[in-house]
C-alpha positions as CSV (number, residue, x, y, z in Angstrom):
1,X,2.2,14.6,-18.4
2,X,-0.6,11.9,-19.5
3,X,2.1,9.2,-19.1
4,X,3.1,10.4,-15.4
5,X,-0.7,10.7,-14.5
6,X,-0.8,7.2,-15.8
7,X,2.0,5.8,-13.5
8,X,0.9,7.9,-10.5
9,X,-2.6,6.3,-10.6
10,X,-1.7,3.0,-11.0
11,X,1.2,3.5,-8.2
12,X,-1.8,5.0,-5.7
13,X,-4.2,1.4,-7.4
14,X,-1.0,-0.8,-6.2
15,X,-0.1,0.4,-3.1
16,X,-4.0,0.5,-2.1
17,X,-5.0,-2.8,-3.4
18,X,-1.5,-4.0,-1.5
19,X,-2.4,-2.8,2.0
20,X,-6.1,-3.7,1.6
21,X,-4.4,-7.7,0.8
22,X,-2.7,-7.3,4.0
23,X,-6.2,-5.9,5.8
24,X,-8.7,-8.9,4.2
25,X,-5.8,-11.3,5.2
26,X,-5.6,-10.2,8.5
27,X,-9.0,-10.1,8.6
28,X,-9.6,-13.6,7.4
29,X,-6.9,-14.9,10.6
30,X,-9.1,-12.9,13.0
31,X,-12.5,-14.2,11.5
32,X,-11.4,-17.3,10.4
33,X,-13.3,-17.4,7.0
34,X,-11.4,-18.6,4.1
35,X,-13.5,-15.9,1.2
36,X,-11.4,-13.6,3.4
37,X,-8.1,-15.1,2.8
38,X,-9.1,-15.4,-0.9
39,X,-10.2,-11.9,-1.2
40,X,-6.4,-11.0,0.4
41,X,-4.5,-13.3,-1.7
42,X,-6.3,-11.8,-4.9
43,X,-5.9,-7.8,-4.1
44,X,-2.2,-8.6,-3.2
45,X,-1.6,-10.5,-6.9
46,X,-3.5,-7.8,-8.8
47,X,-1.1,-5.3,-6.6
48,X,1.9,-7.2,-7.9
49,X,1.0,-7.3,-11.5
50,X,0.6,-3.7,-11.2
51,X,3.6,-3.3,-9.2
52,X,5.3,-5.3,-12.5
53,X,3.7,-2.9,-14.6
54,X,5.6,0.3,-12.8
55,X,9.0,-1.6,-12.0
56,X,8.7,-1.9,-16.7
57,X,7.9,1.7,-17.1
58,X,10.0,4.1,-14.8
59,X,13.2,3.6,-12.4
60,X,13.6,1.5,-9.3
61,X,14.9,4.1,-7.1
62,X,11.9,6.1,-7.4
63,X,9.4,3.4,-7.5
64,X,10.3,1.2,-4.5
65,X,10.3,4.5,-2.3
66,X,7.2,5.3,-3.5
67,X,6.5,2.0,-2.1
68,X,6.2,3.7,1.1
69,X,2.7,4.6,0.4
70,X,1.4,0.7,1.6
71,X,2.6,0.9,5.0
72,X,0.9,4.5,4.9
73,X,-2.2,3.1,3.7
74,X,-2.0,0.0,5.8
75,X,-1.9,1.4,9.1
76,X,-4.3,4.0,8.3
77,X,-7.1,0.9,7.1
78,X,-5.5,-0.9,10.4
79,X,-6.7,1.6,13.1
80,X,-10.1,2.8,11.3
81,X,-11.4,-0.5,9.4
82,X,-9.9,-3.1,12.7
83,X,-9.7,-0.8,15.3
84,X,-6.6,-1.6,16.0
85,X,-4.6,0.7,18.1
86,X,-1.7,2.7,16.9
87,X,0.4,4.5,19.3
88,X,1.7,7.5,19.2
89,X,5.2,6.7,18.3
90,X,4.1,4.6,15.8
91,X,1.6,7.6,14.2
92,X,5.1,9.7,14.4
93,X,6.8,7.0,12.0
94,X,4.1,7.0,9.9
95,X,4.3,10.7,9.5
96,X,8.1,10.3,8.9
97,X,7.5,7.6,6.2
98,X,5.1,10.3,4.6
99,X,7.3,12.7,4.3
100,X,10.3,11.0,2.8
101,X,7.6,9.5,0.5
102,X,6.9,13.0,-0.3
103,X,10.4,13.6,-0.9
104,X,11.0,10.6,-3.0
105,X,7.9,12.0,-4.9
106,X,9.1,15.4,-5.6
107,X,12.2,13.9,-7.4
């Protein structure tokens, strides 16, 4: 059960640091400031590394769906850190995404 914890933590640390790359590089395009694009490029190698980390300890099929959980996390930071806005249809994929990420989970 310790090991599992393990793996879910740093699968929740990946996917997070990955979508928050994506937000301080999007960010740095918007504001123009290079620390940005720095900051981005750094949280999305630290997310790989991890990702590496997961792909040596438990299977592909259950960690690449688990992936899921970045585009989750990344238009959640999108609409509340950028304001940007997310329409409805898009909220209903996201909810979909959830759910077969929940699914994927559960196995």
């Amino acid at each position: 059960m310790e090991g599992n914890l393990r793996i879910i933590t740093v699968l929740l640390i990946s996917t997070l640091l990955g979508a928050f790359g994506q937000l301080l590089l999007k960010y740095s395009l918007l504001s123009r400031l290079p620390l940005f694009l720095a900051a981005g490029l750094a949280a999305y190698f630290v997310s790989t590394v991890l990702y590496f980390y997961l792909l040596s300890r438990t299977n592909l099929s259950w960690i690449y769906g688990m992936g899921g959980l970045s585009y989750i996390f990344a238009v959640v930071l999108a609409a509340t850190v950028i304001g940007e806005p997310v329409p409805i249809i898009r909220w209903i994929g996201t909810i979909a995404i959830t759910l077969g990420v929940v699914l994927v989970g559960l196995t």
